[in-house]
Each structure stands twice: as C-alpha cells, then as structure tokens.
C-alpha positions, 0 to 999 in steps of 0.5 A, a space after each residue: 605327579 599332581 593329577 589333583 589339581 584344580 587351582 587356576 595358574 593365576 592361584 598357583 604364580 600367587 602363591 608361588 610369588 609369596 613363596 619367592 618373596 618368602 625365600 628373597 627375604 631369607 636368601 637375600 645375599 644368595 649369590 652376593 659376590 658370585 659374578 661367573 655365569 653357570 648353567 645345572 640341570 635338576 630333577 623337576 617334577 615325574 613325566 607327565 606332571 600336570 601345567 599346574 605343577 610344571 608352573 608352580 615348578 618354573 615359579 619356584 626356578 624364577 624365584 631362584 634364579 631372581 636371587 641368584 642371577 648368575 645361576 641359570 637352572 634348567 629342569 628335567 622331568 625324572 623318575 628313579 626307577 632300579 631297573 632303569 637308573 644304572 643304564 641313565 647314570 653310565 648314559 649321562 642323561 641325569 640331571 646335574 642334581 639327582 635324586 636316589 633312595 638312600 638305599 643307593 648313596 654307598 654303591 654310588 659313592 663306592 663307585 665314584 659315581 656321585 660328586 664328593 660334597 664335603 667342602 660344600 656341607 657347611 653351606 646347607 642350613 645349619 652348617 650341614 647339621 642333618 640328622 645324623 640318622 639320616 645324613 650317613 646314607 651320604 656318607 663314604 668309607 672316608 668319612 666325607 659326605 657325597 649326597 645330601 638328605 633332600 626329602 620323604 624320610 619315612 619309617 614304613 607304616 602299616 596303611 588300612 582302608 577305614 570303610 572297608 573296616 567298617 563294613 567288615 565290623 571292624 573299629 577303624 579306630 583301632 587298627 591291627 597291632 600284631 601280626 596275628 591281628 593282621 591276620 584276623 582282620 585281613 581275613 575279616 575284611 576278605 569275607 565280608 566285602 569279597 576285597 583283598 584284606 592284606 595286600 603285598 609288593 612283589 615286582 621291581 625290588 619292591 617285594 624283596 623291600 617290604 619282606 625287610 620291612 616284616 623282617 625286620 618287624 620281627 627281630 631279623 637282619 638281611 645282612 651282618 657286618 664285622 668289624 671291618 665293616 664287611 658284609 654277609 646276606 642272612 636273607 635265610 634267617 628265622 624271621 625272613 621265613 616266618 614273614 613269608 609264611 605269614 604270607 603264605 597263610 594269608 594268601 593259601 589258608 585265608 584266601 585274603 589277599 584277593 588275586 593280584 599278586 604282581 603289585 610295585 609301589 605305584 599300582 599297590 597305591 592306586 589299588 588301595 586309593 581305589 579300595 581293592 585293599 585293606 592293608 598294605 605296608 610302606 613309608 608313612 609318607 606315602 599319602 602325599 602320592 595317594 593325593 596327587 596321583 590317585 585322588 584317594 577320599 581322605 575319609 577311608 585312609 589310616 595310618 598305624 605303626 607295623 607290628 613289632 615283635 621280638 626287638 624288632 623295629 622299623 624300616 627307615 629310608 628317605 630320598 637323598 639329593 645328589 651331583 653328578 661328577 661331570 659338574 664344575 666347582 661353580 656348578 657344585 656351588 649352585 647346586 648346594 644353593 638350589 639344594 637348598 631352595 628346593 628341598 629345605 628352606 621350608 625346614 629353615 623359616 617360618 616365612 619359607 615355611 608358611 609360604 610353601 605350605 600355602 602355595 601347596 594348599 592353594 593346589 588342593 594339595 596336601 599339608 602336613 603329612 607326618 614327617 621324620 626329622 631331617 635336621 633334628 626333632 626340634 626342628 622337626 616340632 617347629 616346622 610342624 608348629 609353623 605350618 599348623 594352621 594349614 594342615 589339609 590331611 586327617 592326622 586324627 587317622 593316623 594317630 596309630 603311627 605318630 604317636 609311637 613313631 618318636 619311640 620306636 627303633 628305626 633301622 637303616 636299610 641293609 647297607 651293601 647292595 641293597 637293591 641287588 638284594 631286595 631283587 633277589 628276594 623278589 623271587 621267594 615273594 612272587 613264589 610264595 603269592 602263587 605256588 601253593 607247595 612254594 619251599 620256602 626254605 629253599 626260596 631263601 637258601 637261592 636267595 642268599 646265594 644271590 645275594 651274596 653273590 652281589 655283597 661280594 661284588 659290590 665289596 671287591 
C-alpha cells in the first residue's frame, strides 16, 4: 500500500514509459505468433492503494498488453490473509494469478487447488532456473512445479530502532548479537525511554511464525519427516520452550515489552515506524512496507541478523505466484508472460533493471532493499550492481544482516500444514505475553496436539 506517495502522475506515466520501453526491447517477440485473443485476472496492488500506485500499476498493464496484443490483463486489488484466503479460493474470487506465501504452495498442491505449471517452466527466464532453495515451495510430491517463485524472498532479521538506541545509551552501531543481549538491551531501552524494548506477534498466525523463527534460531524444529517423507509436530521441544521463556522473562521480570501484546504483521510494523518498539523480528524486507505504508524516518531504522545458537539458523519464506485451475491453456500461457513481466524482468536486464528502479525512485519509493536470490547469487550480485546508482535505503544501517546473510543457514518453513501449525501456537504466545503463571509446558503439549492433529489431515 503507497501511502508515500508524492510524485506527479505525469512522473510516475514517465517513468512507467521508459519502464515499457525497457521491457518492449527485452520482450519484443512476446506474443509473436499467438493470434487467439485471451482475457486473466491478476493480483494488482492492497485495497485502498493510492492513484499513484494504481496508475503506475495500469502503466505497467499498458505496456504489457502493447507487447502482447492478444492478451488483455485485467487487475484486482488483493491481499492474503490466512483467515480469509481458504473461503476466496473455494468462492472463486482470486484472480487468475495469485499470490501465497511459500508456506502454502504444498497444502494447495496436495489439494489440487493450484494449476500444475511444469510444461510451462522453461519459459520463465533462464529456462526456470530458480533458485533451487527457493523454487521447491512450488513443487508437489511429484516433482512438477505448480507456483512460481515471484517476490519478497527473506530470511527473518532482527529490526531495532537506532534513536531509541541512542537515548538508552546504547551503540546503534552495534546491535544485539545474543539472545541475552536482546535482553539487556531491551530492558536498556524500557527503563530509559518508558517504550516497549522488544516487541512480538501474537495474532493471525503470526505469533506461532516468529516463535519458529527463535526456534529455529536456537537449534530446533517444529516438525520432523521420515524417510517416507511423513511428518510429525515437535512444537514441545527443548528450543520452543526456552523461546517462550525468554519471552516470559522479558515481559514478567523486565517489564520491556510495553502493554500491547496482540500485535500481527501489520500493526507491529506501524508501532515501530512510530517508535513504540525497539526490537522486533521479521523478514528483512520488511522495510519496503515500513516506506510505502508507515512513512517510517529512514534515519531510526536497522537491520541485524537474529541471534543463533546451538546450529540454529534462519527462517526463510518468500511470496510464490500462482494459477487458478479454472484457467485455460492459453490462459496458462499468458500468465507465465505476465509472470514474468511483473515479478521478474528487473532480475533478467539491466534495462528492465534500471527502469524499474527509476520509475520506483521517481515514487519516493525504496530501491534497494536487501534481497535473497530468486535465481541465483550471481544474478542476485548483478541486479544489485545495475541498480546501484539508485539505491534510496540506508544499507550502511543494515550491515548487521548483509554481511552474514550469504553464510548463514537458511531453514525452509515447516513443510506440512504450516499455518494450521503457526495458528496452534498462537495460543502458547498470547499466554505467555499475559498470564504471569502461563504453563508453558502444558501450552506446548496442547499445542502439539493440535498441531498434529492438522499434519494428519493435511497427509491423509
């Protein structure tokens, strides 16, 4: 959602044109041959999205359909919301092309609820040659692909407010690398400035997410797989329970966790955008949004890695692009060419590149947010390379992050279920955030329970 809008629409068509020059040039035999006229659906941009950003938006869509004549592209505002998604899909009121978290790709494959893509991957760039890393999110138990990798592929970043460091006495400079750190820092920042020091999800299965994140942080795993591939939730495990204690210690013994305590994604971001948090975890590309819709001041922000313990690694996810099984073959075909023009043409040209990038500053809006690869680190070294000189985000305050990203273990979401499983946790987080005598051995025994109970299901 660009609420940061300020440029003209004259600026934004300008920079939308040179976009679509860019594009014509790279894409100039798109739709060479195909004469049959075909009408898709896509995901365009949250409800409530300013004109700038639908123009820019019905610029792009212009250009497109200018390449590709016999493909007519019709946009539908969308957002992916777990508690609403599974009643839009059986409704039919997605778009043709969607978009889901990586977390979702396997249910919806398992389900037959997304359109099976393989005869279509070698006509994204690089003949389909994602990411492997990446790229099994879309994949089924049989090997073909079903969703394509399309943006926001993250590893989860630990993201602190560098005035609120400042007023505690703390280094901005030098951010938290332990958990006990976390702690002291946290605390440092409660006591002196009367705001929450650490802040954590709690609702819409994001609580059940970021407790993965610490787990995994520390060593552990929410679920385990034979070697027939079948899982088992082990949500109770050693490094689940030292998370929420951790949490427990911050928020009972500490008191620096301030007094909300039924954050999701999007009010956590707006509280710290407006400096009522010190820390908080999420992906590292979270600063996009922090931009386009809480006008956060890019001098307060950074960005460092989340602290690992005990072989503990990263969490992983990314948005995946994917069609509905009502669509036609010439519908498929369209959609891999859309695909392709919306998400990734940027990551294939240095034209693409550097026209997307100016058409984004020309917004005030951010270039150059940090990025995993989606193809590979190569590619990844030279889009970062092409687009340079446009770069409007303070990487010198993210340093703590890029510069141990590359050499850190990245670990893919619990495979089966995974937002049945985050929602069972749910619970054991908002507990602990406001029971003082929460048992948190019990929490995650009833949370197991529940979340096998979904693995089952979701593998009969």
């Amino acid at each position: 959602m660009r609420k940061n809008m300020t440029t003209s629409l004259a600026i934004v068509a300008t920079a939308a044109m040179a976009m679509s020059l860019a594009s014509c040039s790279n894409n100039d035999t798109a739709g060479a041959g195909d004469t049959t006229a075909v009408t898709i659906t896509v995901v365009g941009y949250l409800p409530g999205a300013t004109e700038d950003a639908q123009q820019y938006l019905a610029d792009s869509v212009a250009s497109f359909e200018a390449d590709n004549p016999n493909i007519t592209v019709i946009t539908k505002d969308y957002e992916w919301k777990a508690t609403t998604f599974a009643a839009d899909l059986a409704g039919g009121t997605l778009p043709d092309v969607f978009e889901i978290p990586f977390t979702d790709g396997k249910t919806l494959i398992a389900n037959g609820q997304i359109a099976d893509m393989n005869s279509y991957l070698s006509e994204f760039p690089y003949g389909g040659a994602f990411n492997d890393n990446v790229l099994q999110y879309g994949k089924g138990q049989d090997g073909h692909v079903y969703a394509i990798p399309a943006k926001s592929i993250y590893g989860v970043g630990l993201h602190y407010n560098r005035d609120l460091f400042t007023q505690a006495g703390l280094d901005p400079d030098k951010p938290p690398t332990t958990w006990d750190e976390v702690r002291t820092d946290a605390k440092a920042i409660a006591d002196a400035t009367g705001v929450a020091g650490f802040c954590q999800m709690s609702q819409s299965n994001t609580g059940g997410w970021q407790l993965t994140v610490d787990t995994f942080a520390r060593g552990g795993s929410m679920e385990t797989l034979d070697s027939a591939g079948k899982a088992t939730a082990t949500v109770d495990n050693a490094a689940t329970k030292a998370s929420l204690q951790f949490l427990q210690t911050l928020r009972w013994t500490d008191n620096s966790m301030g007094a909300n305590f039924t954050y999701d994604w999007g009010s956590i971001n707006q509280a710290f955008a407006a400096g009522q948090c010190g820390m908080y975890t999420s992906g590292q590309d979270v600063y996009t949004s922090l931009v386009q819709s809480n006008s956060i001041d890019p001098s307060i922000y950074g960005l460092t890695m989340v602290p690992l313990e005990s072989n503990g690694g990263v969490l992983g996810g990314g948005t995946l692009a994917a069609v509905s099984t009502n669509t036609t073959d010439a519908q498929k075909a369209a959609a891999v060419k859309w695909i392709t023009h919306w998400y990734l043409d940027k990551y294939i040209s240095q034209d693409s590149a550097i026209a997307n990038a100016k058409a984004t500053l020309a917004n005030d809006q951010p270039v150059g947010v940090p990025e995993l690869p989606i193809f590979s680190e190569a590619n990844l070294k030279d889009y970062e390379q092409w687009i340079a000189p446009y770069v409007n985000v303070p990487l010198d305050q993210m340093t703590g992050f890029t510069s141990k990203i590359s050499s850190a273990q990245l670990i893919n979401e619990p495979p089966v279920a995974t937002q049945d499983l985050y929602a069972a946790l749910d619970p054991a987080v908002q507990a602990v955030l406001t029971d003082q005598n929460a048992d948190i051995d019990s929490l995650l025994a009833d949370a197991n329970t529940a979340a096998q109970r979904a693995i089952d299901k979701a593998q009969q």
